[in-house]
PAMIVO-687819 format. One record per residue (C-alpha): x, y, z; residue in three letters. Coordinates in steps of 0.001 Angstrom, whole numbers, plus 500000, padded with zeros to 6 digits. Example, Ala and Ser with C-alpha at 12.3 -4.5 7.8 and 13.67 -1.06 7.14 Angstrom:
BEGIN
512300495500507800Ala513670498940507140Ser
This chain:
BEGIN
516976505284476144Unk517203502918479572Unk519581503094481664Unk520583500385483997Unk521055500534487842Unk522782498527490509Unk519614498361493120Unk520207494984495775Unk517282494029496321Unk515243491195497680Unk511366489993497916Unk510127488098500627Unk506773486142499331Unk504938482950500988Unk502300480148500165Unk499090481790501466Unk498348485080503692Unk498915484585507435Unk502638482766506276Unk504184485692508835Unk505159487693505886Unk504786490913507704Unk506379489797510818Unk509633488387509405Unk509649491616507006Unk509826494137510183Unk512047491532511901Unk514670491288509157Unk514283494845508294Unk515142495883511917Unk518053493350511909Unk518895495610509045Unk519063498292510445Unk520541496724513564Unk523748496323511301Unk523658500534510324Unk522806499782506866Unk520660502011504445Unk517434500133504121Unk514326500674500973Unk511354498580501950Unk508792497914499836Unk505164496216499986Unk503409494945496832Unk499869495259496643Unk497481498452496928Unk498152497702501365Unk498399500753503529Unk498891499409506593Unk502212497016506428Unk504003499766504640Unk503614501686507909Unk504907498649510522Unk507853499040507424Unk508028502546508080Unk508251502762511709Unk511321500147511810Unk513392501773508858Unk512601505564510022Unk511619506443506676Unk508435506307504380Unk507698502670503110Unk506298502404499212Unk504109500488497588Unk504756498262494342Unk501677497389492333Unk502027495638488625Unk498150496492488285Unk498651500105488900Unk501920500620487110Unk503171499875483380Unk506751497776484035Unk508873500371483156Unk507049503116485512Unk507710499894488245Unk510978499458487462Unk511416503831488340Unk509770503674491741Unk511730500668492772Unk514963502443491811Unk513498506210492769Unk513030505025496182Unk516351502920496614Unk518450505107495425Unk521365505506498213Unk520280502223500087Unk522286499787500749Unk519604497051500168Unk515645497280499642Unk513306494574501223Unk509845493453499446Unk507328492301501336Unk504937490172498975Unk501143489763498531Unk498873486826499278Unk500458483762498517Unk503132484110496017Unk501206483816492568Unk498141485081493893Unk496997487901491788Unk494054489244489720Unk490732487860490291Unk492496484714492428Unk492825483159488398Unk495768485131487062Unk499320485722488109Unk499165489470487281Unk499576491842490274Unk501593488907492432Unk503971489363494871Unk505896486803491663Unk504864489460488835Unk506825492339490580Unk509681489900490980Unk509209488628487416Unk509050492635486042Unk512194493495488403Unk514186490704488338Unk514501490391491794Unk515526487122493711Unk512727485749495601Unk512730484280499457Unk510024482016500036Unk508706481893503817Unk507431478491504234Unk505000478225507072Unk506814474515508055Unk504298473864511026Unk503335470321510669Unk505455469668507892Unk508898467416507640Unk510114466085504465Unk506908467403502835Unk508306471177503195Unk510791469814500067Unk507660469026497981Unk505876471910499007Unk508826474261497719Unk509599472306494368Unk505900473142493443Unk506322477012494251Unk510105476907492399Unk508791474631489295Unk505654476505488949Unk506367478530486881Unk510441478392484785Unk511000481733485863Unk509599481576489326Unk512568483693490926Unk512526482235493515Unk516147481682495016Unk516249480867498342Unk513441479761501108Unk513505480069504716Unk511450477665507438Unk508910479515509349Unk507878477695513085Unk510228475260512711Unk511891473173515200Unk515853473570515471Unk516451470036515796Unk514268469240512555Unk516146472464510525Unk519069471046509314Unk518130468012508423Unk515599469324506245Unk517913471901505056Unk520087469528503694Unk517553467292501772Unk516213470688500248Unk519491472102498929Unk520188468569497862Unk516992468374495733Unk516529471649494671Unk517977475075492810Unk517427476687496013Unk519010478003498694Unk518122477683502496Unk518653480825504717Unk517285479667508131Unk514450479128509890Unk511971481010512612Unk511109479260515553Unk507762479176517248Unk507852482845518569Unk504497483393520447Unk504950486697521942Unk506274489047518608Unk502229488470516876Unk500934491232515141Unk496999492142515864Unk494294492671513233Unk491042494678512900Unk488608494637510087Unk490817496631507659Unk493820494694508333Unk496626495142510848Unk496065497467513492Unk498187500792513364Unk501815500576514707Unk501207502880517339Unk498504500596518991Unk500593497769519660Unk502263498046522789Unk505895497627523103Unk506122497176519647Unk509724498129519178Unk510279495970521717Unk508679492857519871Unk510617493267516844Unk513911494333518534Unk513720490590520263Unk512589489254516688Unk515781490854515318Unk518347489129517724Unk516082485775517004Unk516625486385513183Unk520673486759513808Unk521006483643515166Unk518791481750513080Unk518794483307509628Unk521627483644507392Unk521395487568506801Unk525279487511505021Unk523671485312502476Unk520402487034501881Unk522930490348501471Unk525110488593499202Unk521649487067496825Unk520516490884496881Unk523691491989495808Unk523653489674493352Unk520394491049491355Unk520845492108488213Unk521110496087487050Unk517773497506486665Unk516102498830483646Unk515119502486484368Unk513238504514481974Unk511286507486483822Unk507425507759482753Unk506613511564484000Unk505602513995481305Unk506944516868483022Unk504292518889483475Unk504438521852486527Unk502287523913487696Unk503154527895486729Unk503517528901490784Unk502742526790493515Unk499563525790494829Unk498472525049498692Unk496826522005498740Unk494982520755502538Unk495898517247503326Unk493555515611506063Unk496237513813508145Unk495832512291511487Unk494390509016513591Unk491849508912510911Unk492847510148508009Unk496102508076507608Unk496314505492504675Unk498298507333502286Unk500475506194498653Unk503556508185499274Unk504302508119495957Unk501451509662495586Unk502164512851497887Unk505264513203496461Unk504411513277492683Unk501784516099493226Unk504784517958494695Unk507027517182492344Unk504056518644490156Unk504348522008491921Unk501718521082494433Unk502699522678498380Unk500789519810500807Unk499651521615504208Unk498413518848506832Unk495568519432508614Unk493513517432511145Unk489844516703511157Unk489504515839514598Unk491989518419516360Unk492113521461514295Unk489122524408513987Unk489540525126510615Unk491302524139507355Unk494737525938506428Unk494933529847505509Unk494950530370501780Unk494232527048500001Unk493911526284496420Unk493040522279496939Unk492091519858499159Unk492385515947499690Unk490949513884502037Unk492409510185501656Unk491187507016503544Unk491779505919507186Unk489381504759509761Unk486777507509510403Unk484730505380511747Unk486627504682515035Unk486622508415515628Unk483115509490514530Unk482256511153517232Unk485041513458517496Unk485020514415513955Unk481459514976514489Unk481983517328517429Unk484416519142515840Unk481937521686514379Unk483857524416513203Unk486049521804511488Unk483080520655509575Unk481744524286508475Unk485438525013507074Unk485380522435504581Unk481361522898504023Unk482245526371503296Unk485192525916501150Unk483616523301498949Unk480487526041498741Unk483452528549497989Unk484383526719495104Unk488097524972496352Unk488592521768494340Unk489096518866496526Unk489571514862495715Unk488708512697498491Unk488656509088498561Unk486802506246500797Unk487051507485504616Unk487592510693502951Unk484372510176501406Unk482305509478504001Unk483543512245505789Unk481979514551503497Unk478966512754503987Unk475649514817505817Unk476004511616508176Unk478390508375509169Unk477515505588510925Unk480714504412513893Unk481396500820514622Unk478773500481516715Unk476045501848514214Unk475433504878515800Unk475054508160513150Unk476832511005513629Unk476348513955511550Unk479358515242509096Unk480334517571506751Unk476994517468504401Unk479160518193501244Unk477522514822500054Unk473823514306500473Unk473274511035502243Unk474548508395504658Unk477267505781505146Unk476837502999507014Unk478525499749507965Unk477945496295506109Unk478440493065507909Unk481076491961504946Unk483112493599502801Unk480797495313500043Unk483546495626497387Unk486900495052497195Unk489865494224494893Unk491355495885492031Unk489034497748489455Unk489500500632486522Unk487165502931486309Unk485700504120482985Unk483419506394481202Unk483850509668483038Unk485152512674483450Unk488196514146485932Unk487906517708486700Unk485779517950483328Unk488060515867481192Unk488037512455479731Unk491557510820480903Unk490826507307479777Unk490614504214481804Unk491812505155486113Unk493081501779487914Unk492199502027491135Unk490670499360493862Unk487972499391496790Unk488248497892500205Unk485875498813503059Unk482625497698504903Unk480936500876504951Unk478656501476501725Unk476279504939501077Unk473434505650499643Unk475045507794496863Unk478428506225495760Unk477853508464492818Unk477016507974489428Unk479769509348487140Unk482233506980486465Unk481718503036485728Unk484114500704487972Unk484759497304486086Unk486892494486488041Unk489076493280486079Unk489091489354484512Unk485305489681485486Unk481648490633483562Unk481141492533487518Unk480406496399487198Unk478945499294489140Unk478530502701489009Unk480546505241491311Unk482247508657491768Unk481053512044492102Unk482465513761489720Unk482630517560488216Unk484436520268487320Unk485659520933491169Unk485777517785492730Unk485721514110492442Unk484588511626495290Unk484379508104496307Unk484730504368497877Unk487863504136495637Unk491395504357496362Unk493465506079492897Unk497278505534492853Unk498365508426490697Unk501168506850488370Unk498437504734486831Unk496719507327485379Unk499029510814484994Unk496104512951483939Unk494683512503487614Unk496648514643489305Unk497889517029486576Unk494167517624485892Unk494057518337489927Unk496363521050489963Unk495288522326487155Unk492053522833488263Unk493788524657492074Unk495705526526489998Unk492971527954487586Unk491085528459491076Unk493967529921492439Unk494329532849489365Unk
């Protein structure tokens, strides 16, 4: 049986990437906070990296919201698992606004999760250039599709003399309402790298920047409106999807956590300890050896490559996990992860270092990205079992020379396939990225394994 929840909530989507999306997300969630309020954020999309700018202006673990990864009702839980007791939750969306699977389907949009949540849309409209053609522009996104969600827009790089003239001939025209604009603001710009954003800690001053944002965004955006339209959201449908399985006692599980090892699902970390699972970080680079008395390890993704050289160097690091993998400890690890366990990894620069030689073989860096996007991967085994179908995706420019053979990955709204995963009764290992609450067997077939390790 459902039961509904009062969760205000907004999503914040645009036309096209590079729409300032992530900026005016941090801005308006630090204006937010600004005000004391309780704030959820939200990113949708299988992105690591905006969830953390989220995370470092809220004070509190950003999540991820992904309509490829997660049934709708098991969407509908994590929105209202992770607002519960906030005041309002922010969504930053993906892409442009109906961008989604394959660049020919809707599914996985920043407008699916607000279709599958009901929650009012704000479209950021990137009005640089534009006059009266900004009304145009938003009756396409609004009439696009008849249940669009879309609610209210605001005017990115606009001029304050232009705003409310425009405002007015786009409330006049339009089921919409207008909740400001964003001037030209050249020094609050948020750097890339070849995965994405840099990290938040690289970016000097960068409370700072969005502090200044935030006072911009309280005298140019209407905030009391955008907390009335959340307010206004309907009640959400929850229905929780776990199956309740536990592990009998608890199991120690070494998490590779630092500068390179950082691109984490928190959901994710918190299901396998909802599952009985005890998480010990470790680091790669700074420690000397893995945790005392472990039943599991992970190694997630990152950027390993920028710190080659000291994972390299660290030497005892590297025989503790050789050893423990020889020793039999069942570990999952995942693209940086991956090539970590590698006998050698190529940096940025192309020079090889020597790693953990768990997996025979190098990695290297490609000039493009060698695969990306959503995929579910088929026609294997986890830990020994058939689950069924894992939805996971792949985004890097490093490949190997043994991705691994086990499982089949097949993109999705595509004849494209390829084989990866190394996979057996004590590990699994790979370019892709798994987000657990597509596939429950994943990590309950995990611990499982730790814990028949562990007895």
């Amino acid at each position: 049986m459902n039961n509904k929840r009062k969760v205000p909530r907004i999503l914040l989507g645009a036309a096209a990437s590079g729409s300032g999306k992530t900026l005016l997300t941090c801005g308006l969630l630090q204006a937010l906070k600004n005000r004391n309020l309780q704030v959820a954020s939200f990113k949708c999309g299988p992105d690591y990296i905006d969830p953390m700018f989220h995370s470092r202006v809220i004070g509190t673990k950003s999540r991820n919201l992904d309509s490829f990864f997660a049934k709708e009702d098991t969407l509908r839980y994590l929105l209202e698992k992770n607002a519960r007791d906030c005041e309002i939750s922010v969504i930053e969306g993906v892409m442009g606004y109906y961008d989604g699977l394959a660049g020919i389907s809707p599914k996985a949009s920043a407008y699916d999760v607000a279709r599958i949540t009901k929650t009012p849309a704000v479209l950021i409209v990137n009005a640089k250039g534009m006059s009266l053609s900004a009304a145009a522009f938003v009756k396409g996104f609004v009439e696009y599709r008849e249940d669009s969600q879309i609610r209210g827009v605001i005017l990115n790089q606009i001029s304050p003399m232009m705003y409310p003239r425009l405002k007015q001939i786009i409330e006049e025209t339009l089921p919409v309402k207008v909740y400001g604009y964003v001037p030209v603001v050249k020094d609050c710009v948020l750097e890339s790298r070849h995965l994405g954003l840099v990290m938040p800690e690289e970016i000097a001053d960068l409370h700072d920047k969005l502090m200044k944002l935030a006072e911009i965004l309280e005298r140019s955006v209407d905030i009391d409106g955008l907390l009335e339209l959340a307010d206004g959201a309907e009640e959400l449908p929850v229905q929780n999807p776990l199956t309740g399985y536990h592990t009998k006692r608890t199991v120690r599980i070494a998490l590779a956590k630092d500068e390179a090892f950082c691109f984490f699902y928190q959901d994710n970390l918190e299901l396998l300890e909802e599952m009985g699972a005890q998480l010990i970080p470790f680091s790669p680079i700074h420690d000397e050896k893995l945790p005392e008395n472990i039943d599991g390890m992970l190694f997630h993704g990152g950027y390993p490559e920028l710190y080659a050289k000291a994972l390299s160097e660290n030497k005892k690091m590297l025989t503790s996990v050789r050893e423990a993998v020889q020793a039999g400890i069942p570990y999952m690890a995942e693209c940086g992860g991956f090539m970590y366990l590698h006998q050698e990894m190529e940096d940025m620069e192309g020079h090889s270092w020597p790693m953990a030689g768990v997996i025979s073989g190098k990695s290297w860096r490609t000039p493009r990205l060698t695969r990306f996007g959503y995929i579910t991967l088929e026609d294997g085994t986890c830990f020994g079992k058939n689950v069924g179908g894992i939805r996971a995706h792949e985004f890097h420019y490093f490949d190997s020379d043994n991705c691994g053979e086990s499982y089949t990955a097949r993109k999705p709204l595509s004849s494209r396939s390829w084989n990866c995963i190394h996979s057996d009764r004590q590990g699994m290992s790979g370019f892709p990225h798994m987000y657990y609450y597509s596939n429950l067997q994943v990590p309950e077939q995990f611990l499982r394994t730790c814990e028949e390790r562990k007895a």
